[in-house]
C-alpha positions as CSV (number, residue, x, y, z in Angstrom):
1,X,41.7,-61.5,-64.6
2,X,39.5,-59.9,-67.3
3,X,39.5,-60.6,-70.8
4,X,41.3,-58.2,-71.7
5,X,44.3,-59.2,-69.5
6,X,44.0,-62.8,-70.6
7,X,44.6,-61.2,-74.2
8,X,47.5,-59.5,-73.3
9,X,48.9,-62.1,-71.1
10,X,48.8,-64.6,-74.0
11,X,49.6,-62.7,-76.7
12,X,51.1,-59.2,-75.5
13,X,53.3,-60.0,-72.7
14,X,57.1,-61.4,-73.2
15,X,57.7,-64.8,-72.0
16,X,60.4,-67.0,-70.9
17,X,60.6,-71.0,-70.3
18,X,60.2,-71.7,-67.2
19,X,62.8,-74.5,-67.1
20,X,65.6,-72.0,-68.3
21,X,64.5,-69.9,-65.5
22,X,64.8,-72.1,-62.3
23,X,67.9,-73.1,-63.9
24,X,69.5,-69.9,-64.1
25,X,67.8,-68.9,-60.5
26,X,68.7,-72.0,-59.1
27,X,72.5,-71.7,-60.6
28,X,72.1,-68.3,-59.0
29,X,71.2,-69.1,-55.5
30,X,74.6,-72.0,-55.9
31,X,76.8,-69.2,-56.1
32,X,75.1,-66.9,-53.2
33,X,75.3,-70.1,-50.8
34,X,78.8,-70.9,-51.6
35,X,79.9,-66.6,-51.5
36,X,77.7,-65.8,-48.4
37,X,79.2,-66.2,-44.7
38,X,75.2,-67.3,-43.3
39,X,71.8,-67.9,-44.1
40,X,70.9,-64.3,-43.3
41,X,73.6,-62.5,-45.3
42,X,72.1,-65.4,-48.6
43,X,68.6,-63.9,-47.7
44,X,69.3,-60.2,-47.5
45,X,71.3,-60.2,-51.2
46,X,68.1,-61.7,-52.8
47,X,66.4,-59.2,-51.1
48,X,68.6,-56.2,-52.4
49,X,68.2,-58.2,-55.8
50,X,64.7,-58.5,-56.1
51,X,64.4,-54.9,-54.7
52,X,66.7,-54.3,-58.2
53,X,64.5,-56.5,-60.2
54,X,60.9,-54.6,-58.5
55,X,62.3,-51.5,-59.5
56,X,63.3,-52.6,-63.5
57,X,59.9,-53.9,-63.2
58,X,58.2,-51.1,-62.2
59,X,59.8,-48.8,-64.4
60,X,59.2,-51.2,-67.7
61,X,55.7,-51.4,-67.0
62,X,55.0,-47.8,-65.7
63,X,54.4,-46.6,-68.9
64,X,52.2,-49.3,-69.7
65,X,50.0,-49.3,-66.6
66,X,47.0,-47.0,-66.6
67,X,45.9,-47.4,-62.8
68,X,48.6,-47.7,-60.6
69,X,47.2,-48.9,-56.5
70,X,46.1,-45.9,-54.4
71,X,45.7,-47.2,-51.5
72,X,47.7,-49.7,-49.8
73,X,45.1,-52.6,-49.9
74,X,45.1,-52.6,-53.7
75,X,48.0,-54.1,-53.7
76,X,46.7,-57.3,-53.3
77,X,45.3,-56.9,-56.6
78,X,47.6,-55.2,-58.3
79,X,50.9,-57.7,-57.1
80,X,48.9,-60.7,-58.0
81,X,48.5,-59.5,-61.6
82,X,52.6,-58.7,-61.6
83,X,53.2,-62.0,-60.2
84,X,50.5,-63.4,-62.9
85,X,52.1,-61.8,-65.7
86,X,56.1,-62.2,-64.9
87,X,55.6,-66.1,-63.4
88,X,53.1,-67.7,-65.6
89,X,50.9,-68.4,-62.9
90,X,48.4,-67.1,-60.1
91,X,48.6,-67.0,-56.4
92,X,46.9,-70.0,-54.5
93,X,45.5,-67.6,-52.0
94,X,45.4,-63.6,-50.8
95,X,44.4,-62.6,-47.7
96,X,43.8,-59.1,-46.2
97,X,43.6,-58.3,-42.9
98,X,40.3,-56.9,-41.7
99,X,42.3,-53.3,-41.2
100,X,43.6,-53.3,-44.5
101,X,47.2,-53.2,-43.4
102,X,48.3,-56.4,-44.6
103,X,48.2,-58.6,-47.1
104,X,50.0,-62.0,-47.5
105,X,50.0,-63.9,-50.7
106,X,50.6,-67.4,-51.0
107,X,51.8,-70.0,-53.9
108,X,51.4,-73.5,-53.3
109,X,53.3,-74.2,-56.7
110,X,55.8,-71.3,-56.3
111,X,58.0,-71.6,-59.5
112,X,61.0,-70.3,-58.1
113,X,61.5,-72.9,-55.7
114,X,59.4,-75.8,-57.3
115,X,61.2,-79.4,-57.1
116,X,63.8,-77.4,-54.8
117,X,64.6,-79.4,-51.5
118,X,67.1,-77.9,-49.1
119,X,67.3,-79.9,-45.6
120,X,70.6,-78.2,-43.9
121,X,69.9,-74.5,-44.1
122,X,67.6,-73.2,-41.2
123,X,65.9,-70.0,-42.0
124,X,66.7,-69.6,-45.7
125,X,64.2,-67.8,-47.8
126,X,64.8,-69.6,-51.0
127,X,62.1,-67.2,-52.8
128,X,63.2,-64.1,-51.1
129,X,63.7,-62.4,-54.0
130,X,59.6,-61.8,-54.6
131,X,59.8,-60.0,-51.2
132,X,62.5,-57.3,-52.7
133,X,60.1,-57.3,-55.6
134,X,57.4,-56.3,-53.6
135,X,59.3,-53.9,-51.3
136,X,60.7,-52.1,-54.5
137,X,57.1,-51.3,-55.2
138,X,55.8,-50.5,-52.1
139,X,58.5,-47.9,-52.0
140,X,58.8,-46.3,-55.4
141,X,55.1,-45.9,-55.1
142,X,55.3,-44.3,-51.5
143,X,54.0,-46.8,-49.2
144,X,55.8,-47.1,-45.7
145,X,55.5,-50.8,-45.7
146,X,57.3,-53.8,-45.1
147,X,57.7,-57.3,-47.2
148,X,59.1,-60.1,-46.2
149,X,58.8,-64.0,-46.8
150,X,56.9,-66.3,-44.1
151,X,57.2,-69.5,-45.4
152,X,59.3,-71.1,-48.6
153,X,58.1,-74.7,-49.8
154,X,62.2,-75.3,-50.5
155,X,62.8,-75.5,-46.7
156,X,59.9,-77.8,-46.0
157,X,56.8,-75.4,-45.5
158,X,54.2,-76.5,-46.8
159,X,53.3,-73.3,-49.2
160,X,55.6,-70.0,-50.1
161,X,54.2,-67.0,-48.2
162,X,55.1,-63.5,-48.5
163,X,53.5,-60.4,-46.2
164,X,53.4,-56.7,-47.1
165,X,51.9,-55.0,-44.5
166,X,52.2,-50.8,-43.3
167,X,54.6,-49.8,-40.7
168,X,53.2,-47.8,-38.1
């Protein structure tokens, strides 16, 4: 990050503590496992949500934002500053495949799902939610793409993974 996005990270940008926020996201995912019939139908509604939260997002910071990503692989840029800016932190690691389709991004220290432990719920995507963020943009900025979560350090992985990549 430049300076001039540190600047506006520290000084410019709204914040909220992170403590009130995995509580409230935590309270929320209590009420989605005890209203949801199975793991997929908990992992599709924070999809739908986080698409609702990407597209707030996106429309907040339109205005803002000077260069929007033209072409798909400038996401990876682009997303990690969104995820710098609206989580506090950075992602451990981004990779981009070597045709530019893809791009996962990982968070060793994801703060959604940090000190989060679940041992009974095979194939729940405790962080799902960043996915729907990310889909939200790839759409509203007309990508045919795809995001979805790999891995969630809630379930036992060892890092939380998410992968945009374009549909054929």
């Amino acid at each position: 990050m430049g300076f001039r996005g540190k600047v506006a990270w520290r000084f410019m940008t709204p914040k909220v503590a992170k403590p009130l926020f995995q509580s409230m996201y935590r309270e929320l995912l209590n009420l989605l496992i005890s209203s949801s019939e199975s793991v997929d139908a908990i992992n599709e509604k924070l999809l739908d949500m986080g698409y609702k939260v990407g597209e707030h997002l996106l429309m907040d910071y339109a205005e803002r934002i000077r260069a929007h990503a033209k072409a798909f692989h400038e996401f990876s840029s682009t997303l990690h500053l969104a995820y710098k800016v609206n989580s506090g932190q950075e992602f451990t690691n981004i990779w981009l495949s070597d045709d530019k389709r893809a791009v996962k991004f990982s968070d060793e220290e994801c703060p959604l799902c940090e000190g989060v432990h679940i041992t009974d719920m095979p194939g729940l995507q405790y962080c799902n939610l960043v996915s729907g963020v990310f889909q939200a943009v790839l759409d509203l900025r007309g990508f045919n793409g795809e995001a979805y979560q790999e891995s969630c350090k809630a379930v036992g992985d060892g890092t939380c993974t998410w992968t945009i990549r374009l549909r054929d």
